[in-house]
N, C-alpha and C positions, 0 to 999 in steps of 0.2 A: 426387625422385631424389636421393638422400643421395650424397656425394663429397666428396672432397678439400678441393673448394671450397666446400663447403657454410658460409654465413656470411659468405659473401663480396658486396658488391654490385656489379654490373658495368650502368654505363648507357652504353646504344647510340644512338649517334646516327648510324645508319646508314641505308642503302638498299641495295637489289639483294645485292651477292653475297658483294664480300673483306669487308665489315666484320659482315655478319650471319654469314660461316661462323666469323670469330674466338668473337663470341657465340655459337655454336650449338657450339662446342667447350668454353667456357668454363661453358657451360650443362650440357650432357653430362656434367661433370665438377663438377654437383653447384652452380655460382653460383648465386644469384638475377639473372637479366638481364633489365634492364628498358628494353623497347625502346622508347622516344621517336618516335614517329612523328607528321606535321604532319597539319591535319585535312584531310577532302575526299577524297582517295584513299591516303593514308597512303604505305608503301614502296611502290614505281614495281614491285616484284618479284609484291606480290600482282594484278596482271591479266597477269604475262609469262608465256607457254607453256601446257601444256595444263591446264584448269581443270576442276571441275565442284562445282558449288555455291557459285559464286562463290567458291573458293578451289584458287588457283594451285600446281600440284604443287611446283615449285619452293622454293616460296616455304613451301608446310606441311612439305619436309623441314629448311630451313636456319633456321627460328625455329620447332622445338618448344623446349619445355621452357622459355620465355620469357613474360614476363608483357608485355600493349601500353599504351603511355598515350599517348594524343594531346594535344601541348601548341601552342598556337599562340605563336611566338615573335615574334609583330607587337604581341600584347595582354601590357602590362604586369605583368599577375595571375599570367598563363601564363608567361612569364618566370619571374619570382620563385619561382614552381612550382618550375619547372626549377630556379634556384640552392639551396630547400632541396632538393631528390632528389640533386645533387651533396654537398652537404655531407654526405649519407649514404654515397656512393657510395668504393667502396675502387677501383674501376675506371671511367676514359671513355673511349671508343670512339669518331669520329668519322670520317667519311671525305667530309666536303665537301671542295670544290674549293680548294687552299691559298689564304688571304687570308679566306675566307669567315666562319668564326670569330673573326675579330677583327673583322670590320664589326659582327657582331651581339651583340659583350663575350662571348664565349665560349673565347677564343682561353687558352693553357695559362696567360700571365700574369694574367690577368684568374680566372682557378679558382683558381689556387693561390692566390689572396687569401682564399678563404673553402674551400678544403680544402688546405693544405698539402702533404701526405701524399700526394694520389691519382697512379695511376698513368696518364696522360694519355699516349692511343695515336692517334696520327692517321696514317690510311691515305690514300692520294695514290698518282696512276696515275705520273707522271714523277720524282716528291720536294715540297721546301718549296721548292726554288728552282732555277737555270737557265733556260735558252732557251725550253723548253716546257713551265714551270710553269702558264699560262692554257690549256695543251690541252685539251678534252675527251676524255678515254679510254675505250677498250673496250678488252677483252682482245686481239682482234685485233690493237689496233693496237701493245701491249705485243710479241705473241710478232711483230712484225714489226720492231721497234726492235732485239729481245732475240734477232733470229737464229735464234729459234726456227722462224718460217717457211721460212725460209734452209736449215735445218738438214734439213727435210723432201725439198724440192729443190731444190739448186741454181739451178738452169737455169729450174725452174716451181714457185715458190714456193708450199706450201701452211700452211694452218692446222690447226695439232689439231683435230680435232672436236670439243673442250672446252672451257670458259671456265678453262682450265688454270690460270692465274697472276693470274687472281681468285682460285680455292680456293687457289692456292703460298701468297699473301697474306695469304688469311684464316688458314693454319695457322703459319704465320711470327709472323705479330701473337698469337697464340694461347699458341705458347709463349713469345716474349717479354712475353707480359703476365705467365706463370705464374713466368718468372724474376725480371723485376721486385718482382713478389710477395715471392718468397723473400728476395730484395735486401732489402727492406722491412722483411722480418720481422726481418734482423740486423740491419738500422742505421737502421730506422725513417724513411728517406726515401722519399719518393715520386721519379716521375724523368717527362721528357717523353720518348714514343716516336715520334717519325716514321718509318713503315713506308712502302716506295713498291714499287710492281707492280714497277716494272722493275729493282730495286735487288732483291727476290725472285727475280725470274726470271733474272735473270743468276746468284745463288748458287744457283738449284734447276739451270739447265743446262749448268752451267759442266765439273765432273767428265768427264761424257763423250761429250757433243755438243763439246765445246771442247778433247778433249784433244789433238788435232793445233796447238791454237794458246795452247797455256799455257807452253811453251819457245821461250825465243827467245833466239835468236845460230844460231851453227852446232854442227853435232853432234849433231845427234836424229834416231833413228831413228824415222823415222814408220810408224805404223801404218792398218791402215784406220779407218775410223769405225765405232765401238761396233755402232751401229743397223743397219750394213749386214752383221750379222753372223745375222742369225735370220729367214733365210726360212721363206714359209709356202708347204708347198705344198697343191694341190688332190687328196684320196682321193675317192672314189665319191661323200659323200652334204655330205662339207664337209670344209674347208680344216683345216689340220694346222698348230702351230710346232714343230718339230724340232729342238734346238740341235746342232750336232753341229762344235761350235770339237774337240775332240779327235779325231786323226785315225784312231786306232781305234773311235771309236763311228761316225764316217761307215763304216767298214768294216762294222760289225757292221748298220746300217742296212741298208746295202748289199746281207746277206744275209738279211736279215728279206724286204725287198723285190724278192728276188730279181732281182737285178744282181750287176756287178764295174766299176760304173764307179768304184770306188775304184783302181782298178787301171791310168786313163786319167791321164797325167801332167797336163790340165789339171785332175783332180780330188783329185790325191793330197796337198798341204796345204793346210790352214786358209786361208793367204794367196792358194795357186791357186783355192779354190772360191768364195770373195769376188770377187777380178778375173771368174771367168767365172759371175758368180752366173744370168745371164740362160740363158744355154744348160743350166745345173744343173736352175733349177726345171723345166725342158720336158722333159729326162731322166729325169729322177726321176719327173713327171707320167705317163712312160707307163707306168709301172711301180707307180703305187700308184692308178690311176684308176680299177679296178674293186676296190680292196678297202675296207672299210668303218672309217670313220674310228678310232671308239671300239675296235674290234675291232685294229688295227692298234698304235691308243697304246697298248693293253693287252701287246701283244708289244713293243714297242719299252722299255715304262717296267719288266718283267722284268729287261731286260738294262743296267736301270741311263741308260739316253738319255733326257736329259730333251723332256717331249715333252706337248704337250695336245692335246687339240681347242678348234676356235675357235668357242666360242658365241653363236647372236644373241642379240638381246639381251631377247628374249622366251623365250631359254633356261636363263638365268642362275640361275633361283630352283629350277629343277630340277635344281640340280648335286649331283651326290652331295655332294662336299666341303662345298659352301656349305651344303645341308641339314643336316649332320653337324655342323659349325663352328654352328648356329642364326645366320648372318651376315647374316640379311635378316628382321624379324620383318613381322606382318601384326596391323594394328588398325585401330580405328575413330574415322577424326574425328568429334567431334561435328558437324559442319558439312558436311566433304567425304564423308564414307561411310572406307570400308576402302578402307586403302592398305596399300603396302609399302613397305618403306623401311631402309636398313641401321641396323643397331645401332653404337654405338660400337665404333670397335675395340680399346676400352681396358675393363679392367672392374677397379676399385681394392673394395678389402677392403671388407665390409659396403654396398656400393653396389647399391641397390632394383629391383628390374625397372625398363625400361627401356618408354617415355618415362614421365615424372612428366606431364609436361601436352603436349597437343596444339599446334599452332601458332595462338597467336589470333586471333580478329576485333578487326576496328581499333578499339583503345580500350578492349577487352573490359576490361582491368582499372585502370579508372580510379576507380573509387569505391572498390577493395579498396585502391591503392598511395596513393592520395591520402588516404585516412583513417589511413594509417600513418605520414603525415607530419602530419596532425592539420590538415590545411585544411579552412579553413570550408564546411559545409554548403552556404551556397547558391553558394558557388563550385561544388564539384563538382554542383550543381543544375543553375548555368547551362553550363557545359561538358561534361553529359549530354544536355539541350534541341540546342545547338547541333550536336553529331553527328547527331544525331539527323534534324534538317534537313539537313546536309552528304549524310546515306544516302539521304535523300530526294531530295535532287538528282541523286546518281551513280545512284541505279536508272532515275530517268526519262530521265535522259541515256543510260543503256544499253538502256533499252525504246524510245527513240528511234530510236538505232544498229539495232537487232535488228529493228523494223517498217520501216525505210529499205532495210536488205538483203534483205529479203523481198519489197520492191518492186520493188528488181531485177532 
């Protein structure tokens, strides 16, 4: 898949989710990414969530277009690997736990000894340094630092149904690599990036989860909060969002749906219909509860109200717009069978359908990236032998698993 990037090398030394979605954008956009993974069970992403054929939905959307090389960084050989693949590399990508990379000589002082130039991106759930630099992170525990949870409820704090500020991250570190880049091209430096979840997440929800606390002194007229502005309500067959901030389209609603509770002082401004938003959705409920959803957004989006219906999520690939947009293609892993999975949302001049390569099997290209750096044959010999035994172990230890469960 030709791009932008195309001529570019980007090595990952990642796992799970913010530092393979940076790659999987970097990729999309045309890199060569070449993901580094340890042997035995390689990223911790390919056994997460729903699988079949021994490959992880997950994990086959956020490294296609990626080549895999398993290096073991305990054996000297494997090392060394790794340092000529760097001296090639115009991009590193890392997201161990800070401190980690300098136990093992990999840390950005110790690279730029033997690539000057590279643009050196390390991803961290808290930063390089403070109180809870040795944390272990999950998203979760980001959008709960980052008030994101806070943000949902007050009183009964939830969590997005997302690993949100995993992907903030990955697309943060993404285009900061791609400015770097540019940097690069006019002054010929390289530069170290330290990217952290929570230093994303605070700049992705800062605007308008935060806009009642970004003025401070006295004097500010406070508004309500952004979020508490787009109720959904409930028609006959499913849920509706109706934005109706302008006090004439609630009007025009009003008589689509035949009412006048535009005409009820608790409902006649923007600011009244937020304060009484709970008694609104029950109003309004009884009066759109036998009409049919699509039928309904079809007379509402005439008159100009923005308005959808709310899709599950096994309805998504049936959307007129989405089919129209081709925003979701369908193909076949060599491995997992046909999937779906969205296209970039970016498409740059003369750039090739869309994926170039499937998401690999662990190590898949280890004798194509390894003889591009011209290592000795029986090296890639004996570190084709050794996976080889590594798959042997993970299948019996999974045929063990799967005969254990059946016992019980």
């Amino acid at each position: 898949m030709s791009g932008p990037l195309e001529g570019y090398r980007v090595v990952e030394l990642t796992s799970t989710v913010s530092g393979p979605f940076a790659g999987m954008m970097l990729s999309d956009q045309g890199a060569d990414v070449i993901k580094v993974e340890p042997p035995g069970i390689g990223d911790l992403a390919r056994f997460m969530g729903t699988t079949r054929s021994g490959m992880a939905a997950m994990f086959s959307v956020l490294n296609r277009n990626k080549r895999s090389v398993v290096l073991d960084f305990k054996e000297n050989k494997d090392f060394e690997i790794l340092k000529s693949l760097l001296e090639t590399a115009d991009v590193l990508i890392e997201n161990y736990r800070p401190g980690v990379v300098k136990k093992v000589g990999l840390d950005y002082e110790s690279i730029i000894k033997i690539n000057p130039n590279i643009i050196y991106t390390s991803i961290s759930g808290y930063g390089q340094s403070g109180p809870y630099i040795n944390r272990r992170v999950y998203d979760p525990l980001i959008q709960a630092t980052a008030g994101a949870a806070a943000s949902q409820n007050a009183d009964n704090p939830e969590y997005y149904k997302t690993i949100v500020f995993d992907k903030v991250t990955g697309l943060t570190a993404a285009q900061s690599i791609s400015t770097a880049l540019l940097h690069r091209e006019r002054t010929g430096e390289g530069q170290y990036l330290p990217i952290s979840m929570l230093d994303s997440a605070l700049y992705y929800i800062w605007p308008d989860v935060m806009w009642s606390k970004t003025w401070l002194g006295e004097g500010i007229d406070y508004k309500p909060d952004l979020f508490e502005s787009f109720p959904l309500f409930k028609a006959k067959d499913k849920p509706i969002s109706v934005i109706v901030v302008a006090d004439n389209d609630f009007k025009n609603f009003c008589e689509v749906i035949g009412c006048k509770l535009y005409e009820e002082e608790k409902y006649a401004t923007f600011e009244q219909r937020i304060l009484n938003k709970e008694t609104l959705l029950t109003d309004v409920g009884k009066y759109i509860e036998d009409k049919e959803a699509d039928v309904l957004c079809d007379e509402l989006d005439k008159l100009g109200i923005p308005v959808a219906s709310i899709n599950q999520l096994d309805e998504i690939h049936e959307d007129p717009q989405v089919l129209e947009q081709k925003s979701l293609i369908e193909a076949d892993h060599p491995v997992g069978g046909k999937m779906r999975m969205p296209k970039p949302p970016f498409n740059f001049i003369d750039q090739n359908d869309f994926p170039k390569s499937h998401a690999p099997t662990l190590g898949q290209h280890n004798r194509e990236v390894l003889s591009e750096l011209g290592v000795d044959e029986g090296d890639i010999t004996r570190m084709e032998e050794r996976e080889k035994a590594n798959k042997e172990i993970i299948e019996g230890m999974l045929l063990a698993d799967v005969a254990n469960a059946s016992r019980e």
